[in-house]
PLY file of the C-alpha trace (Angstrom):
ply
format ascii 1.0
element vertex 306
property float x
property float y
property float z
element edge 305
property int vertex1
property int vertex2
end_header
190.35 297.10 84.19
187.70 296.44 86.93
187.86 296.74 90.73
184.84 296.12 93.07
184.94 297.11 96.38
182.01 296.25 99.14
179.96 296.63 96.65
176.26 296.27 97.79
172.63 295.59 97.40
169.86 295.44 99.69
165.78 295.39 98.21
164.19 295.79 100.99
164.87 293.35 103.98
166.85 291.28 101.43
170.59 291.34 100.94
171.19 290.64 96.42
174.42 291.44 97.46
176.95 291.28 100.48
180.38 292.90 100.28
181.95 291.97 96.86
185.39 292.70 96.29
186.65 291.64 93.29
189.39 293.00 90.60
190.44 291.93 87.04
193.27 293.05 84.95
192.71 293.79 81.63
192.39 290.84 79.11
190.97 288.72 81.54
188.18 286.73 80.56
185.85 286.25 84.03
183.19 283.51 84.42
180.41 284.33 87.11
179.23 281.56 88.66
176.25 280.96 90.70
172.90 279.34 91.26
169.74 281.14 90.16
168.89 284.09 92.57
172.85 284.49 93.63
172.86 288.04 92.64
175.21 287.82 89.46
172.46 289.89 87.16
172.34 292.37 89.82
176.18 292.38 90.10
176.50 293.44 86.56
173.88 295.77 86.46
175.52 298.05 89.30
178.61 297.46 87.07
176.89 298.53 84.02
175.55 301.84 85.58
172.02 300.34 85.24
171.07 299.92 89.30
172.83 302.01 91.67
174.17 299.89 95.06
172.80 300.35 98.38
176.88 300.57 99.20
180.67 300.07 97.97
182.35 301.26 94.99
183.00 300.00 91.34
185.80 301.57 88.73
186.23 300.52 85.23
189.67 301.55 84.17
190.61 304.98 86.36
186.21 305.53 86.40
184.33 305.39 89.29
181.29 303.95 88.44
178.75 305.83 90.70
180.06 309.09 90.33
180.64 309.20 86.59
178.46 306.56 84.91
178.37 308.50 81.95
182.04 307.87 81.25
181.69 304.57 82.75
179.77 304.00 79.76
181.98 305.07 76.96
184.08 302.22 78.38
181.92 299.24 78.96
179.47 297.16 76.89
176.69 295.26 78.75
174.75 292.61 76.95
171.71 291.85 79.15
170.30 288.12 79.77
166.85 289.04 78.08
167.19 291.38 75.92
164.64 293.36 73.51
165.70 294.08 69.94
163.83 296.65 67.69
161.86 293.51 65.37
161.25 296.03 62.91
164.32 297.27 62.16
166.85 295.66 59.74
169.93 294.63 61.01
171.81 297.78 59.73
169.04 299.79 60.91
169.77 298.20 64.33
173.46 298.98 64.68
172.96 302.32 62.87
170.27 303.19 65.78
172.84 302.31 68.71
175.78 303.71 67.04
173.53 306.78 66.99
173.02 306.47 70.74
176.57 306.09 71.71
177.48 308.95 69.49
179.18 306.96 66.83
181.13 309.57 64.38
179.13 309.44 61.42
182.49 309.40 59.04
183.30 305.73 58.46
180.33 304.48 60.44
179.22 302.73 58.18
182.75 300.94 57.57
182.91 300.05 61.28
179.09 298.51 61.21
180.46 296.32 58.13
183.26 295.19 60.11
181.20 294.34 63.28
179.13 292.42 61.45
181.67 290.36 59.36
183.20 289.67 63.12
179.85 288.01 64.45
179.54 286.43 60.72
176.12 288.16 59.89
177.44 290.05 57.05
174.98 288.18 55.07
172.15 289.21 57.10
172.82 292.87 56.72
169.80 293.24 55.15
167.24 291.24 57.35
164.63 291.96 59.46
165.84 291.67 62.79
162.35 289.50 63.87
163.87 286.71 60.78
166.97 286.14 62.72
167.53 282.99 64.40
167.82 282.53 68.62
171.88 282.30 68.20
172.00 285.34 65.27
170.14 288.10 67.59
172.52 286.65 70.48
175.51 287.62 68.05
173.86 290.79 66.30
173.57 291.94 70.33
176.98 291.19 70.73
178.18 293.47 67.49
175.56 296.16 69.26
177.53 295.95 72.72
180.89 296.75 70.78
179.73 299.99 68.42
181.57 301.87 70.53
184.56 299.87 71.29
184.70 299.26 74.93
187.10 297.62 76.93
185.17 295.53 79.08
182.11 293.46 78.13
180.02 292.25 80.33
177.70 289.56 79.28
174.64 287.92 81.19
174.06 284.40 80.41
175.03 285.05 76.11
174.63 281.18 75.80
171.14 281.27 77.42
168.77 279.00 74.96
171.75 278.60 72.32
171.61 275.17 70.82
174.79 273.08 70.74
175.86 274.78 67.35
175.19 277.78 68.79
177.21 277.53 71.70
180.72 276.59 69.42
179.89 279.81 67.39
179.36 282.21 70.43
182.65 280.54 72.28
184.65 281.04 69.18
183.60 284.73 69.15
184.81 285.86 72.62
188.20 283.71 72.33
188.40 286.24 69.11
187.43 289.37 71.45
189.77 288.15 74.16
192.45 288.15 71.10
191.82 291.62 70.54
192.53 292.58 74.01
189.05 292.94 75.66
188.39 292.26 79.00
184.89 289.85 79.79
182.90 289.05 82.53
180.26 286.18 81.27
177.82 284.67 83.87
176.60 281.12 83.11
175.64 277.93 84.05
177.66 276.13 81.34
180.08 275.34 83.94
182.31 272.58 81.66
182.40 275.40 78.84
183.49 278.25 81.06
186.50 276.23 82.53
187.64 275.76 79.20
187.24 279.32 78.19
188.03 281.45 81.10
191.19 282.71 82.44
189.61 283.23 85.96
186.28 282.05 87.39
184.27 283.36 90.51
181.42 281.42 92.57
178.73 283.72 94.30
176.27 282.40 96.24
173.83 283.41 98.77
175.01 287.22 97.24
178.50 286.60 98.51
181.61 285.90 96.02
182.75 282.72 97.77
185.92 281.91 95.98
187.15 283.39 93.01
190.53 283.45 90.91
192.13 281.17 88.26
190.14 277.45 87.72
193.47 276.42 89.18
193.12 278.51 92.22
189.91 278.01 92.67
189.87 273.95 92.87
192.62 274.60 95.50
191.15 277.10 97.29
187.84 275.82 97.36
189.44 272.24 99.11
186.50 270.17 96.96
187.22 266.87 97.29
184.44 264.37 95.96
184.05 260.80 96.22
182.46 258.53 93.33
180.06 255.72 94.97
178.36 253.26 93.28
175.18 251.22 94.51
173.64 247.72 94.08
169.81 248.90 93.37
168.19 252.11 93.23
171.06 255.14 93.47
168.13 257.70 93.91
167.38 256.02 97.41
171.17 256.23 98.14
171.17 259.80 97.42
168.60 260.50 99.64
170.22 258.40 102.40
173.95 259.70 101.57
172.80 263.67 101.70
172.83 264.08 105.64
175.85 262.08 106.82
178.46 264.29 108.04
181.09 265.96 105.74
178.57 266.08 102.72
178.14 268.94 101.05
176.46 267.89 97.66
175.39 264.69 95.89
174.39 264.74 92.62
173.39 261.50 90.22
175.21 261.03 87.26
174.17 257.70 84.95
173.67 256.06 87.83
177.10 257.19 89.62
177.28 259.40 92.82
179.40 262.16 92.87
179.26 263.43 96.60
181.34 266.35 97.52
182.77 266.31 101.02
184.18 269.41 103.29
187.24 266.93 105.28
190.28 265.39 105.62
190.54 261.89 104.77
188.91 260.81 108.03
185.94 262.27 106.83
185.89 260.22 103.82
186.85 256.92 105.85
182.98 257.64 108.15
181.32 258.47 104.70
182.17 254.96 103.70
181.32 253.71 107.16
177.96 256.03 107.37
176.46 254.42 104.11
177.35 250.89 105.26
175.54 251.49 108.56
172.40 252.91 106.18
172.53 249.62 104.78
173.51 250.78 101.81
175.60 248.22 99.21
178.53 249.84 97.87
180.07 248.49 94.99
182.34 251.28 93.46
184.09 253.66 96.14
186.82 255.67 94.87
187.92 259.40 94.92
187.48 261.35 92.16
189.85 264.06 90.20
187.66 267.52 91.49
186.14 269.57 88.65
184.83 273.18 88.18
181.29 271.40 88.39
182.61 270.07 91.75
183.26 273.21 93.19
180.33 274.46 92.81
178.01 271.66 93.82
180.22 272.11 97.03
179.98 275.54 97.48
176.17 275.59 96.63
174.86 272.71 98.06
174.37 271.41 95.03
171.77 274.05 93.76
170.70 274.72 89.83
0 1
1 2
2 3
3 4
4 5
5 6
6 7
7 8
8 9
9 10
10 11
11 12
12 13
13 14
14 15
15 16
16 17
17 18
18 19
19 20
20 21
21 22
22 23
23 24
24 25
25 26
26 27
27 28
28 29
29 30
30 31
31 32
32 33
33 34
34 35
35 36
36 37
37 38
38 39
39 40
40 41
41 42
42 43
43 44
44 45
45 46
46 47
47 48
48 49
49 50
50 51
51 52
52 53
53 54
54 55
55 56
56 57
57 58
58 59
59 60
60 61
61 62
62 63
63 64
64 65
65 66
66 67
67 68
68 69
69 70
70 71
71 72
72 73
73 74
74 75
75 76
76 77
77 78
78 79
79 80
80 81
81 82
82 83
83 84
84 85
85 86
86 87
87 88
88 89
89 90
90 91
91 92
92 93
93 94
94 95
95 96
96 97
97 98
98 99
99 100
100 101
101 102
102 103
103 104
104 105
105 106
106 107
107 108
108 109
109 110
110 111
111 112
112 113
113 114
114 115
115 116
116 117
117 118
118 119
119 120
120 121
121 122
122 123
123 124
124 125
125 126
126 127
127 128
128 129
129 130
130 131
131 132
132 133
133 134
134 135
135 136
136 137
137 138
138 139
139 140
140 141
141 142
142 143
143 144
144 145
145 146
146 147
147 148
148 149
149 150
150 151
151 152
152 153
153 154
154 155
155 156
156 157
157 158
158 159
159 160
160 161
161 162
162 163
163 164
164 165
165 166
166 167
167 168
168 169
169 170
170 171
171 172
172 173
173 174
174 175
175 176
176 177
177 178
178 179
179 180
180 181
181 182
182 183
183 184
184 185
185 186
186 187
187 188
188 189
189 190
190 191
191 192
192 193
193 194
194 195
195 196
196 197
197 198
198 199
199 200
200 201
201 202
202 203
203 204
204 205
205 206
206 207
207 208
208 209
209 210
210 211
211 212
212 213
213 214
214 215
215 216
216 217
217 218
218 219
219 220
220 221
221 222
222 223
223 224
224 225
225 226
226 227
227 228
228 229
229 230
230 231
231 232
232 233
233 234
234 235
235 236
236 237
237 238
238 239
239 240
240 241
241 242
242 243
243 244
244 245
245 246
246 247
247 248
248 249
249 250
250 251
251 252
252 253
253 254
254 255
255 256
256 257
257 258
258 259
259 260
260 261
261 262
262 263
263 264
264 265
265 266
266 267
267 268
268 269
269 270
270 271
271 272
272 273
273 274
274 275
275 276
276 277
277 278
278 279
279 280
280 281
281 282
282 283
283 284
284 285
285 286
286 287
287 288
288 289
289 290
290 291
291 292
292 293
293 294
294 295
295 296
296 297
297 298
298 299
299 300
300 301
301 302
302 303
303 304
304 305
């Protein structure tokens, strides 16, 4: 359903993007990973036919995206992480006005508006100004907008950006329903324990390169993240500091007073991390490996990086 091939971006003297390869069958559900400024927004905009690549190809389905990004279109829906939506307009307004734009037959339009809106549960708000809508109903409402035309990839930017914890359940509850009907997603996030539970595959860019990418499964093993849960006597912010540049460490983050380091190494490597922190004087009351998680991963591929 989508195949990426060096695709590229350079602004200037600076590299968004570096030789991504990447392909997903259809009905996957893909979770882009990456720390702010990794180059997953620009990714998905040369997807979405909005910023043409500096070099490499992109096909949705049997469509090469550069060469024909008008039928590109017809078969993609992108949902942008800020988005603008027309305050003024009423909610049926608002789908009426894209399904205009995507050249939406006008017999049983209105039908298939209904039924976009029942799906994203806003049936009720048919009627509405768009500017009376809650954060988590516009997310949605964009979300009905992105499938007017029925595409079979959807390609979402951060849709749980600013989504309170309600939110969140009702937004995850509508894509496991798309991915029932057979679309294929790409979300970006940060919600890294939500995607994990929600994706069939996952990718990690960083630094505008896709590091490792395939199922969760795949991707623990591949990426070889192996982390270590220390404990402290006193003040674990000064062991952080002190545990960050001993060799093997990749990432150390502080969690309720636990350290969760992430180490590139074979055993021995944990054996002089234990050693190291003694030397530093540190004293170590809880030492113990511990089972790696998608949050894991990525603190070890990114350094630990928001």
């Amino acid at each position: 359903m989508l195949r990426v091939a060096g695709l590229e971006k350079q602004f200037g003297d600076f590299w968004a993007v570096r030789d991504m390869n990447l392909t997903l069958e259809p009905g996957a559900i893909f979770g882009f990973v990456g720390p702010n400024g990794a180059g997953k927004t620009t990714t998905m905009k040369m997807v979405a036919t909005l910023l043409r690549p500096s070099g490499g190809t992109a096909f949705v389905g049997d469509v090469d995206v550069m060469r024909h990004p008008d039928q590109a279109r017809a078969h993609l829906g992108y949902m942008p992480d800020f988005f603008g939506v027309y305050d003024d307009l009423k909610v049926t307004e608002y789908m009426e006005f894209y399904a205009e734009c995507y050249r939406v037959p006008r017999t049983g339009r209105d039908r298939l508006i209904g039924d976009l809106l029942e799906l994203v549960n806003l049936a009720h708000k048919r009627d509405a100004y768009v500017d009376t809508l809650s954060r988590g109903m516009k997310q949605r409402l964009c979300l009905a907008r992105c499938l007017v035309h029925n595409p079979d990839l959807l390609l979402l930017d951060e849709p749980a950006s600013g989504l309170d914890p309600r939110a969140r359940v009702e937004m995850r509850e509508l894509l496991q329903e798309l991915h029932r009907m057979g679309k294929t997603i790409v979300i970006s996030s940060h919600i890294l324990a939500e995607l994990s539970e929600l994706c069939t595959h996952i990718g990690i860019i960083n630094g505008g390169r896709l590091a490792v990418s395939g199922t969760v499964d795949d991707v623990l093993r591949q990426a070889g993240a192996r982390v270590m849960e220390v404990r402290v006597a006193g003040e674990p912010e000064t062991a952080t500091d002190l545990v960050k540049p001993l060799p093997g460490v990749t990432g150390v983050q502080l969690e309720n007073g636990l350290l969760r380091v992430a180490l590139d190494g074979d055993d021995q490597t944990v054996a002089a991390l234990l050693a190291g922190m003694v030397r530093a004087g540190l004293p170590v009351i809880h030492f113990a490996e511990a089972k790696s998680k998608l949050e894991d991963v990525f603190m070890s591929i990114t350094g630990g990086e928001d």
